[in-house]
N, CA, C, O and CB atoms as a CASP TS submission, in Angstrom:
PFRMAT TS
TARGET T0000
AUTHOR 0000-0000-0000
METHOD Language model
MODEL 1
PARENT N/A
ATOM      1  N   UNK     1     108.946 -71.079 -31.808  1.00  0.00           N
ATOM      2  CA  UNK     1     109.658 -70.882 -30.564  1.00  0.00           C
ATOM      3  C   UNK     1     108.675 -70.400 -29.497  1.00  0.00           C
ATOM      4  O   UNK     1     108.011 -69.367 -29.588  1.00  0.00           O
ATOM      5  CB  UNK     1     110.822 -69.875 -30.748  1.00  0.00           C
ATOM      6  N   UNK     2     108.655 -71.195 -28.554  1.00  0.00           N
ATOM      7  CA  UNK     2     107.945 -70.923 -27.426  1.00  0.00           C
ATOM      8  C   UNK     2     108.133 -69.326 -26.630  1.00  0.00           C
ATOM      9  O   UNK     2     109.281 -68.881 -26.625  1.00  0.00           O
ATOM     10  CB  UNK     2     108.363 -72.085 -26.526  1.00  0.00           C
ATOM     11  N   UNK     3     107.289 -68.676 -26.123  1.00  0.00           N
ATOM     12  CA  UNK     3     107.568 -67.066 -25.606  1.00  0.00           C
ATOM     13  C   UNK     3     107.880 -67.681 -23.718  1.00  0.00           C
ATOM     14  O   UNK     3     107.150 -68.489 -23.144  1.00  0.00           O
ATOM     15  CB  UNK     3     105.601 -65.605 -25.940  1.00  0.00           C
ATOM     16  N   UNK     4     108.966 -67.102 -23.184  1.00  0.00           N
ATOM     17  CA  UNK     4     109.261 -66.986 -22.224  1.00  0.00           C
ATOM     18  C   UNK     4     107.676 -66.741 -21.030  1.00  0.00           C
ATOM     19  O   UNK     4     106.609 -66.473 -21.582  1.00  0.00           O
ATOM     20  CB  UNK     4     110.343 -65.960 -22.473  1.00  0.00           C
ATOM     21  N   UNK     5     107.713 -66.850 -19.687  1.00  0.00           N
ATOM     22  CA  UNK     5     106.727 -66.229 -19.351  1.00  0.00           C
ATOM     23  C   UNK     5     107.082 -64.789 -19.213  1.00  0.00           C
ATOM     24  O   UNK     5     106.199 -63.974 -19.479  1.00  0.00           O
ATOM     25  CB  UNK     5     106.207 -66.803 -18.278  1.00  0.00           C
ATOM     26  N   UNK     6     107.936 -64.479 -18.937  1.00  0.00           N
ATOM     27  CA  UNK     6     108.310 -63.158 -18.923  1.00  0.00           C
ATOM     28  C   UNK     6     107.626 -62.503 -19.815  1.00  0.00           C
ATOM     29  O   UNK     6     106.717 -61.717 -19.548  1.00  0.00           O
ATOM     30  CB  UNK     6     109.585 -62.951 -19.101  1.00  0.00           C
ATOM     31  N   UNK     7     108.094 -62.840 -21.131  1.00  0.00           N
ATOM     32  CA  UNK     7     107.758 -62.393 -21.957  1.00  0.00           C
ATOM     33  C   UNK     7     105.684 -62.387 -22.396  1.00  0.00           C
ATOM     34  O   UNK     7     105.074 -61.689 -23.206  1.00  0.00           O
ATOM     35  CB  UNK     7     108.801 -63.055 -22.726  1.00  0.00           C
ATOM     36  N   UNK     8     105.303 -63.199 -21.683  1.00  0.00           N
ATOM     37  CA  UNK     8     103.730 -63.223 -22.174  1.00  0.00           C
ATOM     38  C   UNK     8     102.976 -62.495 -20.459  1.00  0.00           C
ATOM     39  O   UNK     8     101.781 -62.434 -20.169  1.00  0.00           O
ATOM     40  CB  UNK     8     103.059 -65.421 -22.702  1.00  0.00           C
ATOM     41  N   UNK     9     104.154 -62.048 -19.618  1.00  0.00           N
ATOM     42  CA  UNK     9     103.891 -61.591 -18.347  1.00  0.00           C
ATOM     43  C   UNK     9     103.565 -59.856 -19.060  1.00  0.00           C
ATOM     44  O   UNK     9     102.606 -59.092 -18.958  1.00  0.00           O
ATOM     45  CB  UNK     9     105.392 -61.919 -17.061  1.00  0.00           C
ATOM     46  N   UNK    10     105.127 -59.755 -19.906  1.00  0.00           N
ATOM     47  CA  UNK    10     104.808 -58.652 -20.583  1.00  0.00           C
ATOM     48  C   UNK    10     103.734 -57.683 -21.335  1.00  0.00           C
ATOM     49  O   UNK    10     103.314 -56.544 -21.131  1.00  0.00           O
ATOM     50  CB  UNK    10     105.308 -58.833 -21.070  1.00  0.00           C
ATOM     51  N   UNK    11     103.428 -59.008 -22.602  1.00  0.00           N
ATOM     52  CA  UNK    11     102.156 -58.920 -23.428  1.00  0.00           C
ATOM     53  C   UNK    11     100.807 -58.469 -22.274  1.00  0.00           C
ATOM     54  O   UNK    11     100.209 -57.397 -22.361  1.00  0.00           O
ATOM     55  CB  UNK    11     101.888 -60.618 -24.255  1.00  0.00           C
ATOM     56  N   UNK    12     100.602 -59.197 -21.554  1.00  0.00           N
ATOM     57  CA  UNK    12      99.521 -59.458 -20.560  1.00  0.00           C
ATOM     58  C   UNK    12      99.603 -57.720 -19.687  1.00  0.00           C
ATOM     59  O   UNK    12      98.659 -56.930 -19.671  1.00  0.00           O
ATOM     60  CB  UNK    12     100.002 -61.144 -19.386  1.00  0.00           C
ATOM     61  N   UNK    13     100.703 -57.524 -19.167  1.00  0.00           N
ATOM     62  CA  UNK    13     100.289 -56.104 -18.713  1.00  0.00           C
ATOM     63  C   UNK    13     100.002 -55.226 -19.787  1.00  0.00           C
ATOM     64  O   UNK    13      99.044 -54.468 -19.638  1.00  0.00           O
ATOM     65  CB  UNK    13     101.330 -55.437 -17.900  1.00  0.00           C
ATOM     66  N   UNK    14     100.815 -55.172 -21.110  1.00  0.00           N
ATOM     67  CA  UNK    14     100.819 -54.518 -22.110  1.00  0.00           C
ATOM     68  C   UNK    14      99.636 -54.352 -22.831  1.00  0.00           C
ATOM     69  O   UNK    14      99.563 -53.494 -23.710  1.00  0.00           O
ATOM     70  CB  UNK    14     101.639 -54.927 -22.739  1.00  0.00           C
ATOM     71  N   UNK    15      98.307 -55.397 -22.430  1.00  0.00           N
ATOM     72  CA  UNK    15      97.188 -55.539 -23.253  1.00  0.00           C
ATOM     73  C   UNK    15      96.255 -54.490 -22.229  1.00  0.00           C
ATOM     74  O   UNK    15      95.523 -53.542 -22.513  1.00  0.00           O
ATOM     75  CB  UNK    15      96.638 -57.303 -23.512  1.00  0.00           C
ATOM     76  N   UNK    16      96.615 -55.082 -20.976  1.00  0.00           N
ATOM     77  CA  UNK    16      95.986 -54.656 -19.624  1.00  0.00           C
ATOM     78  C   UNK    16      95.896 -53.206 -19.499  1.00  0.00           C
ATOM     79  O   UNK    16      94.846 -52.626 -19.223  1.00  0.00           O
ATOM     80  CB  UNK    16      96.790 -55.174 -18.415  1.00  0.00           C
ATOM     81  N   UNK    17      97.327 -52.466 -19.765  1.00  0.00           N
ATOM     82  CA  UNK    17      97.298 -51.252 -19.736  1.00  0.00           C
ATOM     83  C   UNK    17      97.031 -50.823 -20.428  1.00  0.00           C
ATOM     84  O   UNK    17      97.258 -49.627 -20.246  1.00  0.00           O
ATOM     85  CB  UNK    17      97.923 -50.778 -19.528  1.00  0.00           C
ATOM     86  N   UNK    18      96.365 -51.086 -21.805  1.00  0.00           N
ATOM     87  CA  UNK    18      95.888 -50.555 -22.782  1.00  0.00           C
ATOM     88  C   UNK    18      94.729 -50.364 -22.414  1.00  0.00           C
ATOM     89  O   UNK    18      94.307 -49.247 -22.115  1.00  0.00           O
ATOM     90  CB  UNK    18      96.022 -51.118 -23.843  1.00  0.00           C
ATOM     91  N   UNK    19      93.887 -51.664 -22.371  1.00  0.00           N
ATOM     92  CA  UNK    19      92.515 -51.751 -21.889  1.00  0.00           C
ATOM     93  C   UNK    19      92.461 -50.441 -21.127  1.00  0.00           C
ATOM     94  O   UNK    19      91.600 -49.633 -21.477  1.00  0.00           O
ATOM     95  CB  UNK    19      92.170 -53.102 -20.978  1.00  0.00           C
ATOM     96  N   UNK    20      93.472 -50.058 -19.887  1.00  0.00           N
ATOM     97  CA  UNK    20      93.008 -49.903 -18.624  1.00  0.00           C
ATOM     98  C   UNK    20      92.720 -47.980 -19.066  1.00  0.00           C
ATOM     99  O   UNK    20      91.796 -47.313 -18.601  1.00  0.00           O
ATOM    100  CB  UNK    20      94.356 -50.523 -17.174  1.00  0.00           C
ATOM    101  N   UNK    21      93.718 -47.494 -19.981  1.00  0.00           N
ATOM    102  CA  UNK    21      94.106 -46.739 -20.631  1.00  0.00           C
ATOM    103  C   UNK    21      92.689 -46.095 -21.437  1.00  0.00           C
ATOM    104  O   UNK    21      92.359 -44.910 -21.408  1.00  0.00           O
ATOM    105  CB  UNK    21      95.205 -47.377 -21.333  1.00  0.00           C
ATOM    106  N   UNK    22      92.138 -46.929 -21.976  1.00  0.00           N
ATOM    107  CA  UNK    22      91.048 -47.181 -23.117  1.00  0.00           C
ATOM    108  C   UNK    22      89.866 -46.967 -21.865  1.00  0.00           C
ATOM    109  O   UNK    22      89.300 -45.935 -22.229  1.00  0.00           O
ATOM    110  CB  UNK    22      91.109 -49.023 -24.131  1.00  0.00           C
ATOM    111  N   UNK    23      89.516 -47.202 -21.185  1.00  0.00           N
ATOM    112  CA  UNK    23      88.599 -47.239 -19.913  1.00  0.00           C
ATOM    113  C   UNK    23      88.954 -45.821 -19.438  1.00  0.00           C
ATOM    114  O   UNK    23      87.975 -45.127 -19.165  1.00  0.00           O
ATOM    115  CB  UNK    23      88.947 -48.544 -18.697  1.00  0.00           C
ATOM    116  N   UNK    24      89.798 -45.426 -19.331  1.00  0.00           N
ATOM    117  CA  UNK    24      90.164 -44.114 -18.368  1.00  0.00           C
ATOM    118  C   UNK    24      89.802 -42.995 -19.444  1.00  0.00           C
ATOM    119  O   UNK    24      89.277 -41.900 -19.246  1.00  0.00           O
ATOM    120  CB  UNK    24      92.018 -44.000 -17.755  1.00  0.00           C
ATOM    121  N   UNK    25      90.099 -43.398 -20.278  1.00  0.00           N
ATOM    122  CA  UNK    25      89.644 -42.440 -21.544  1.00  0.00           C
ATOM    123  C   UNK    25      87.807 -41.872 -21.822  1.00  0.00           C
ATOM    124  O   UNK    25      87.406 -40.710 -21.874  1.00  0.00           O
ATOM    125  CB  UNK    25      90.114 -43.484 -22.988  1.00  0.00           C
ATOM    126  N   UNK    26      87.101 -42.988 -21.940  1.00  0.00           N
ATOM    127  CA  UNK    26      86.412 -43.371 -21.835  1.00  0.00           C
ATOM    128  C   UNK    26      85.579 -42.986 -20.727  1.00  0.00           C
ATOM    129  O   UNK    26      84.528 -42.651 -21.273  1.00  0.00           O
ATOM    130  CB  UNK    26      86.742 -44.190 -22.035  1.00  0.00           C
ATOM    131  N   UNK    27      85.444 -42.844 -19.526  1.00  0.00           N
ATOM    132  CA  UNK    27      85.313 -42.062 -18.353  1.00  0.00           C
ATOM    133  C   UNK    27      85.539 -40.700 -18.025  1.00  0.00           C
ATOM    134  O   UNK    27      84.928 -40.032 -17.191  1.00  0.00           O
ATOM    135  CB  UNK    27      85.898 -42.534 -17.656  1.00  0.00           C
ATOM    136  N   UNK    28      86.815 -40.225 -19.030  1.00  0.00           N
ATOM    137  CA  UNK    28      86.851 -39.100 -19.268  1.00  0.00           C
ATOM    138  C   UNK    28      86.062 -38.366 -19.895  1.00  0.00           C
ATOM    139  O   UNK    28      85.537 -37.391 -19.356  1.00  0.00           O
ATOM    140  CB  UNK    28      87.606 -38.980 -19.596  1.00  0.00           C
ATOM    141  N   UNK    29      85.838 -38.710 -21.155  1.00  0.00           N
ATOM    142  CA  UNK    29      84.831 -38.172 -22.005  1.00  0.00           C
ATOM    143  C   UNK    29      83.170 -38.243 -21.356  1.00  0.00           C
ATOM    144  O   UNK    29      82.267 -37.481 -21.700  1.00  0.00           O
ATOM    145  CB  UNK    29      84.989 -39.030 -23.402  1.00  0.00           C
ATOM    146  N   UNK    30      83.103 -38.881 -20.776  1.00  0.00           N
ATOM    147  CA  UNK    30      81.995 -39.145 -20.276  1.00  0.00           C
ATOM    148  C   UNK    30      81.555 -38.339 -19.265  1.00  0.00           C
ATOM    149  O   UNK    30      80.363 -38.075 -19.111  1.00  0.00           O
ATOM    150  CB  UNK    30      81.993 -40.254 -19.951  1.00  0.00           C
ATOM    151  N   UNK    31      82.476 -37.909 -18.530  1.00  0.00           N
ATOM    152  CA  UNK    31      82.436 -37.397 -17.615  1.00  0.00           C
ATOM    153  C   UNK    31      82.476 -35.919 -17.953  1.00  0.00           C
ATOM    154  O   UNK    31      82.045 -35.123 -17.119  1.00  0.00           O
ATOM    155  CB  UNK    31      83.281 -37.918 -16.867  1.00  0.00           C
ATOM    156  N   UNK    32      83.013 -35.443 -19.238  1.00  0.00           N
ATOM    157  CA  UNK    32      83.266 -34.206 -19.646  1.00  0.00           C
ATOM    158  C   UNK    32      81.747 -33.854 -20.183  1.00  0.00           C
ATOM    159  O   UNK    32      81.218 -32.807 -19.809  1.00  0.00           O
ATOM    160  CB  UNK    32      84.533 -34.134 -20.733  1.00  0.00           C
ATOM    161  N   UNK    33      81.174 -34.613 -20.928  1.00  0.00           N
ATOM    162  CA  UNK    33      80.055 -34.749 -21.650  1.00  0.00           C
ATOM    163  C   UNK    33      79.021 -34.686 -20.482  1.00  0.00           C
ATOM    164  O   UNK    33      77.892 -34.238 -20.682  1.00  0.00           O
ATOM    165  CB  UNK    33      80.045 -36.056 -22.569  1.00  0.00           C
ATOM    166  N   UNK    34      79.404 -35.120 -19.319  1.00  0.00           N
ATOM    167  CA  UNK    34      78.288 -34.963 -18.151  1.00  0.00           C
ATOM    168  C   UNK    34      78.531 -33.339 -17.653  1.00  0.00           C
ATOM    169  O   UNK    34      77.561 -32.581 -17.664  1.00  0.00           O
ATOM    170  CB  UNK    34      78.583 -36.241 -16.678  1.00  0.00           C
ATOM    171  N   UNK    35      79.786 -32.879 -17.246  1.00  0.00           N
ATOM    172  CA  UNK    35      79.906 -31.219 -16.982  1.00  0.00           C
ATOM    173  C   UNK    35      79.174 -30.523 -17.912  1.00  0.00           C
ATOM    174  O   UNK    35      78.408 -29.654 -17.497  1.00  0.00           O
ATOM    175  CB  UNK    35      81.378 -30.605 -17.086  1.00  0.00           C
ATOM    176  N   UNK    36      79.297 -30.824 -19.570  1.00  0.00           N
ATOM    177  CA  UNK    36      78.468 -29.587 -19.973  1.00  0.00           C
ATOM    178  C   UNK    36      77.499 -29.976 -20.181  1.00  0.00           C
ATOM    179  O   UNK    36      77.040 -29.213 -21.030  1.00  0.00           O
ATOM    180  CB  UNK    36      78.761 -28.802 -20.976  1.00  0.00           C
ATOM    181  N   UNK    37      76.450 -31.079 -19.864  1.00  0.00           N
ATOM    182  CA  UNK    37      75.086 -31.100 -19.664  1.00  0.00           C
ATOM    183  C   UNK    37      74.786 -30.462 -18.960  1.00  0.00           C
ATOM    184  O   UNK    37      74.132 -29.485 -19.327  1.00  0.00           O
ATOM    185  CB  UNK    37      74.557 -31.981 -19.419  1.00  0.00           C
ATOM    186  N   UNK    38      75.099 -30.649 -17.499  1.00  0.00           N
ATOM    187  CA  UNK    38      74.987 -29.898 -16.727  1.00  0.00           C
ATOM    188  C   UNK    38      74.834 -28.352 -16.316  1.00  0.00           C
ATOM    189  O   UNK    38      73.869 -27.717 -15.892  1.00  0.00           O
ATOM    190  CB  UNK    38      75.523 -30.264 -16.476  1.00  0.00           C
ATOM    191  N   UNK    39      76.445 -27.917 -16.669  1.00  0.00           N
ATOM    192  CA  UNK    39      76.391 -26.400 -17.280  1.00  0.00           C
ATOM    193  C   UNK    39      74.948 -26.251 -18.039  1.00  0.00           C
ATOM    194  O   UNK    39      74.013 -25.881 -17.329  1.00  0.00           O
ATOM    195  CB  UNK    39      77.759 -26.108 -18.488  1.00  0.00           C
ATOM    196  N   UNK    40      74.645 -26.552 -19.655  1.00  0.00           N
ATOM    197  CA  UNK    40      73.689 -26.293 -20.210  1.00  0.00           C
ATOM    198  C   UNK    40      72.479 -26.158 -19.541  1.00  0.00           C
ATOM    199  O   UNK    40      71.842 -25.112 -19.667  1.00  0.00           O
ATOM    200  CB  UNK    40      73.656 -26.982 -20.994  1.00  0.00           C
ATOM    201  N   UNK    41      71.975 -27.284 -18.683  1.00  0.00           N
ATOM    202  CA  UNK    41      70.741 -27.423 -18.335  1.00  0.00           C
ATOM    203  C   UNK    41      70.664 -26.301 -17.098  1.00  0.00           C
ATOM    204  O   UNK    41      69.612 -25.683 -16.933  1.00  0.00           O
ATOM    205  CB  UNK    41      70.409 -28.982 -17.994  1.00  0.00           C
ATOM    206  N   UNK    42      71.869 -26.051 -16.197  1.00  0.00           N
ATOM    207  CA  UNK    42      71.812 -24.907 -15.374  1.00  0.00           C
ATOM    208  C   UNK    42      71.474 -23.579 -15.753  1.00  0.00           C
ATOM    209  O   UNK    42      70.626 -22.969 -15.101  1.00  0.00           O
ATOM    210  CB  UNK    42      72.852 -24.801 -14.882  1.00  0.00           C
ATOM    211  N   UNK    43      72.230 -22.885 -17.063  1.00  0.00           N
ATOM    212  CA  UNK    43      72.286 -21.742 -17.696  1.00  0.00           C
ATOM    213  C   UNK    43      70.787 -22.087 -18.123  1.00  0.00           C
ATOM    214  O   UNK    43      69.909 -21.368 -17.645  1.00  0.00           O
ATOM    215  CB  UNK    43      73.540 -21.475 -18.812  1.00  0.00           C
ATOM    216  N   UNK    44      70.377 -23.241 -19.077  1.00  0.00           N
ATOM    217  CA  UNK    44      68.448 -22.972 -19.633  1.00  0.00           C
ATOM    218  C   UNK    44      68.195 -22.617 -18.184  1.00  0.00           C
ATOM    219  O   UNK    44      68.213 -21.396 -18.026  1.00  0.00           O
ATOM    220  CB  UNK    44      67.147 -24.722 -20.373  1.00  0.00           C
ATOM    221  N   UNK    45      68.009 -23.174 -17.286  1.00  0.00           N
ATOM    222  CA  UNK    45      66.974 -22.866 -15.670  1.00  0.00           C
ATOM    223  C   UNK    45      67.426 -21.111 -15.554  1.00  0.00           C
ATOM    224  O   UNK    45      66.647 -20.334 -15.000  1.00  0.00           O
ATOM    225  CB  UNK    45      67.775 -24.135 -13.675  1.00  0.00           C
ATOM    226  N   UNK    46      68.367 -20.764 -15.969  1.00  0.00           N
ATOM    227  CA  UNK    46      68.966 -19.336 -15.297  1.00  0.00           C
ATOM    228  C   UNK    46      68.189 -18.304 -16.059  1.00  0.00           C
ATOM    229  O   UNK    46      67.596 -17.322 -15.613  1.00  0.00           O
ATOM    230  CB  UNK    46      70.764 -19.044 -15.510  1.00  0.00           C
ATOM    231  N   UNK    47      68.360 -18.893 -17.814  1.00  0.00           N
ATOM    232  CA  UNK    47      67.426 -18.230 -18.527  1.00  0.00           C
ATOM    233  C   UNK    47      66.217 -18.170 -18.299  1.00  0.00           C
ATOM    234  O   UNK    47      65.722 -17.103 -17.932  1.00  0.00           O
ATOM    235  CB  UNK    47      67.437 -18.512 -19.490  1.00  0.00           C
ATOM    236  N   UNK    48      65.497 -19.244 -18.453  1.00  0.00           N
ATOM    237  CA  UNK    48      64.464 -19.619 -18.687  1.00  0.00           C
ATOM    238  C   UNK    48      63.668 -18.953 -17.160  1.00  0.00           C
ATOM    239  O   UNK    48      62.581 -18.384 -17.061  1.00  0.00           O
ATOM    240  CB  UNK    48      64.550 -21.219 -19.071  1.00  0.00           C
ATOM    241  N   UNK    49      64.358 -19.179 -16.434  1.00  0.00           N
ATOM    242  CA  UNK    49      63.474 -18.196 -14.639  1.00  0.00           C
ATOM    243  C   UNK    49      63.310 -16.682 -14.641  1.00  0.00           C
ATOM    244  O   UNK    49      62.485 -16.065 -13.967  1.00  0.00           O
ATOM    245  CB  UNK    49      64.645 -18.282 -12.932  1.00  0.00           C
ATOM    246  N   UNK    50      64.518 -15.977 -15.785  1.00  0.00           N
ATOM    247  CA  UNK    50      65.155 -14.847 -15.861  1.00  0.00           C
ATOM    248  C   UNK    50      63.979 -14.233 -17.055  1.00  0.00           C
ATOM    249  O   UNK    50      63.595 -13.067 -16.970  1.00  0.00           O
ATOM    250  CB  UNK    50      66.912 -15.032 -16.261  1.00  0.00           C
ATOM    251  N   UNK    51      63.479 -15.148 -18.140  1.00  0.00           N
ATOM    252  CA  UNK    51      62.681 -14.591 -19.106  1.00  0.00           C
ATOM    253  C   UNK    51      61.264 -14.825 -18.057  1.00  0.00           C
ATOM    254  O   UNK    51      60.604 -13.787 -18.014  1.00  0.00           O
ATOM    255  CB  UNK    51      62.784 -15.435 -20.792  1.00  0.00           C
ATOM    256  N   UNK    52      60.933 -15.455 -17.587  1.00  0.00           N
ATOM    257  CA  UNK    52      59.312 -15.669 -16.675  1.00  0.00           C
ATOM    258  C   UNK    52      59.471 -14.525 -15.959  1.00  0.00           C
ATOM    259  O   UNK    52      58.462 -13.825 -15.890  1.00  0.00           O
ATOM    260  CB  UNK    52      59.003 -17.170 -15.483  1.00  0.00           C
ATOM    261  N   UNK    53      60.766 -14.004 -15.226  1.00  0.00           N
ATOM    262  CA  UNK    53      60.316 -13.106 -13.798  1.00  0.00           C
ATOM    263  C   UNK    53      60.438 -11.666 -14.812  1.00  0.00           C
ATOM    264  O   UNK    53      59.665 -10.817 -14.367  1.00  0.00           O
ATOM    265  CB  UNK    53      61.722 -13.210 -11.997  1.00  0.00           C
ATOM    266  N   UNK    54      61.081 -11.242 -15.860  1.00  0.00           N
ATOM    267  CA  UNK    54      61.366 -10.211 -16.529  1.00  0.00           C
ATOM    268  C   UNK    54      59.848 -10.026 -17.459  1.00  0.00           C
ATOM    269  O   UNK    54      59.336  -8.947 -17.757  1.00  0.00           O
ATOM    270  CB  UNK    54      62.835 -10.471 -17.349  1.00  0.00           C
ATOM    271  N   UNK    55      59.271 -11.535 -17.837  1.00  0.00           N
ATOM    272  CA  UNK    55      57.852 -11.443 -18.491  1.00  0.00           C
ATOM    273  C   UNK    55      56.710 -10.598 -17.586  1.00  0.00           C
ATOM    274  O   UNK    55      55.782  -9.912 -18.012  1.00  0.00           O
ATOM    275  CB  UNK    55      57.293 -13.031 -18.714  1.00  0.00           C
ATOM    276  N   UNK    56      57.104 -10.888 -16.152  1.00  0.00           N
ATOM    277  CA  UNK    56      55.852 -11.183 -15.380  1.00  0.00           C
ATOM    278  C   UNK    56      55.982  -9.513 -14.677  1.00  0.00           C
ATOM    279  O   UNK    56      55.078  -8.780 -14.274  1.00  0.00           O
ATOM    280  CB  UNK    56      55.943 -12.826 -14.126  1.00  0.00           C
ATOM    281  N   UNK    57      57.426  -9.292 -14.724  1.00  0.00           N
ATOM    282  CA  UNK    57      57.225  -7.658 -14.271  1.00  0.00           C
ATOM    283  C   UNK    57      56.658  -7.018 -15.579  1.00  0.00           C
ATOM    284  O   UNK    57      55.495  -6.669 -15.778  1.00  0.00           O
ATOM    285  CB  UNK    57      58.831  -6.774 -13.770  1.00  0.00           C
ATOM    286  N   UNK    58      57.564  -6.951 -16.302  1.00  0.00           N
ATOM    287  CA  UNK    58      56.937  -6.663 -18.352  1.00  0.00           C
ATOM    288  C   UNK    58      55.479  -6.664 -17.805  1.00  0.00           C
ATOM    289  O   UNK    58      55.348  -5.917 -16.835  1.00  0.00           O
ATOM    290  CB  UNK    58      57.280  -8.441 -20.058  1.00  0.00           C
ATOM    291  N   UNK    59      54.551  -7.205 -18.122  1.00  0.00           N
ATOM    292  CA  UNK    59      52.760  -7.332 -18.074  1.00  0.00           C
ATOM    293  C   UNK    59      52.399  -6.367 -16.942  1.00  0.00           C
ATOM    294  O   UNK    59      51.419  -5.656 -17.162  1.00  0.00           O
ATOM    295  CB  UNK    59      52.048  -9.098 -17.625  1.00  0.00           C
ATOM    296  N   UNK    60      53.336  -6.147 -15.177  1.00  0.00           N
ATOM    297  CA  UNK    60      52.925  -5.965 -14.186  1.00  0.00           C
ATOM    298  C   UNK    60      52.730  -4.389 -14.455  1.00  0.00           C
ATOM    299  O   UNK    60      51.810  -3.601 -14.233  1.00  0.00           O
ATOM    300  CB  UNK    60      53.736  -6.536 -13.121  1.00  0.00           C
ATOM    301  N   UNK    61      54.151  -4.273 -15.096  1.00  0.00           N
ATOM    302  CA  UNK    61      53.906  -2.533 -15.432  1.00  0.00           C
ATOM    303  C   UNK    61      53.452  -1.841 -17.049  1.00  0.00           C
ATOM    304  O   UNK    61      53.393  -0.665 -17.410  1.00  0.00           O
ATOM    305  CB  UNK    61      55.517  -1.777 -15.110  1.00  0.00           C
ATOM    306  N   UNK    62      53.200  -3.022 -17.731  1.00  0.00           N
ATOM    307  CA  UNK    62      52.085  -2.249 -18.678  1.00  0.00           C
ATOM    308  C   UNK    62      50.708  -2.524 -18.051  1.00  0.00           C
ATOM    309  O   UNK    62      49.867  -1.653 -18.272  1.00  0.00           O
ATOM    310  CB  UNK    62      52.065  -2.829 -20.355  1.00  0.00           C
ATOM    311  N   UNK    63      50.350  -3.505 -17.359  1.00  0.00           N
ATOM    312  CA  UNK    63      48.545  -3.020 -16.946  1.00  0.00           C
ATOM    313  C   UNK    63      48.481  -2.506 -15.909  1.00  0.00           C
ATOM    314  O   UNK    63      47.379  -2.490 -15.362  1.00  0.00           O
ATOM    315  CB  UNK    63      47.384  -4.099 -16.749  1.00  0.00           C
ATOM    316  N   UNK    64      49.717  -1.845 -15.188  1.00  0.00           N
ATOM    317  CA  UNK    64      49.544  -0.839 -14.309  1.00  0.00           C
ATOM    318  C   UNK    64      49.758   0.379 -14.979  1.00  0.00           C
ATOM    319  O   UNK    64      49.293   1.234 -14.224  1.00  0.00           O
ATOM    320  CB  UNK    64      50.347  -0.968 -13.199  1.00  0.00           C
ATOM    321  N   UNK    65      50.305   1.045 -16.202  1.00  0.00           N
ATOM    322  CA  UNK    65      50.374   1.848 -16.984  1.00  0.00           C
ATOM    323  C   UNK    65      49.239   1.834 -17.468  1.00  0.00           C
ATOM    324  O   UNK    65      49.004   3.000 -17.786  1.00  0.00           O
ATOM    325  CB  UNK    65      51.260   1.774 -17.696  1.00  0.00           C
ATOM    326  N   UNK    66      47.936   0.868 -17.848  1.00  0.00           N
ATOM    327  CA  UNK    66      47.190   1.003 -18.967  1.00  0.00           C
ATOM    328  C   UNK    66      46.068   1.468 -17.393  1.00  0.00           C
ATOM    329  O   UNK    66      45.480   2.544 -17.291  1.00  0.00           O
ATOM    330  CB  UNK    66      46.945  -0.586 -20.339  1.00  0.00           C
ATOM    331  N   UNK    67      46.043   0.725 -16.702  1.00  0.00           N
ATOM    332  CA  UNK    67      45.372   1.266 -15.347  1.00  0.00           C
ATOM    333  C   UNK    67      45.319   3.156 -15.350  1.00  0.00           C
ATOM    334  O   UNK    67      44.561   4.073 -15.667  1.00  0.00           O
ATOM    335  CB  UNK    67      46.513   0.593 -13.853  1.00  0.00           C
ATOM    336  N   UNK    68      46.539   2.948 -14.827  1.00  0.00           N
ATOM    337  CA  UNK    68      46.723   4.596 -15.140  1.00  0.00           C
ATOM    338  C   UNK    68      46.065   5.437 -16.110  1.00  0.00           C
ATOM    339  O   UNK    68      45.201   6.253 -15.787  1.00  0.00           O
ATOM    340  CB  UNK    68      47.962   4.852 -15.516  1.00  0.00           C
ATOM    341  N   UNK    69      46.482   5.241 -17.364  1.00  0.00           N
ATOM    342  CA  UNK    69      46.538   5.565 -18.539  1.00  0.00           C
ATOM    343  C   UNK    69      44.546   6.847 -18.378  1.00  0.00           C
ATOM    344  O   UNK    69      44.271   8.019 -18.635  1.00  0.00           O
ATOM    345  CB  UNK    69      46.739   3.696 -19.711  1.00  0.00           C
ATOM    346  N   UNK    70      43.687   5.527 -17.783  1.00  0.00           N
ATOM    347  CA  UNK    70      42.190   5.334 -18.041  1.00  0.00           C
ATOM    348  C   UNK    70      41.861   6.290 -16.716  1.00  0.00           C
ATOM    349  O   UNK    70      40.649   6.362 -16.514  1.00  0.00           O
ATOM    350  CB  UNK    70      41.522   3.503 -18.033  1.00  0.00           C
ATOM    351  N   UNK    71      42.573   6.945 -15.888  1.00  0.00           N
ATOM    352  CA  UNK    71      42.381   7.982 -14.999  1.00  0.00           C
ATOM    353  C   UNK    71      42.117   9.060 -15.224  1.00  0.00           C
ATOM    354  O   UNK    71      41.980   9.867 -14.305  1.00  0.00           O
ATOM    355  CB  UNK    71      43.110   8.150 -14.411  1.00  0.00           C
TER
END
């Protein structure tokens, strides 16, 4: 028995919105997976600037202590 067009008008959005469904999904995750790269790679820069400037005072005031120290 032959399908109405109606009926294959049906199928046809029904495949469509799946697809379209499957794509939106898809973009989602992707897009979620892009926020916490992001996040991550922001927080390493936050650390990573935070351990250099905390290193660089660290050294500034032990060889100004060891300076001292030799007075």
């Amino acid at each position: 028995m032959a399908k109405s067009s109606n009926e294959v008008r049906i199928e046809f959005l029904l495949k469509n919105k799946t697809l379209a469904m499957t794509v939106k999904m898809h973009l989602a995750l992707f897009s979620l997976a892009k926020t916490f790269l992001q996040s991550y790679q922001r927080n390493w820069r936050n650390l990573s600037a935070r351990i250099l400037l905390e290193s660089d005072f660290f050294n500034m005031f032990i060889i100004h202590q060891s300076h001292n120290l030799g007075k």
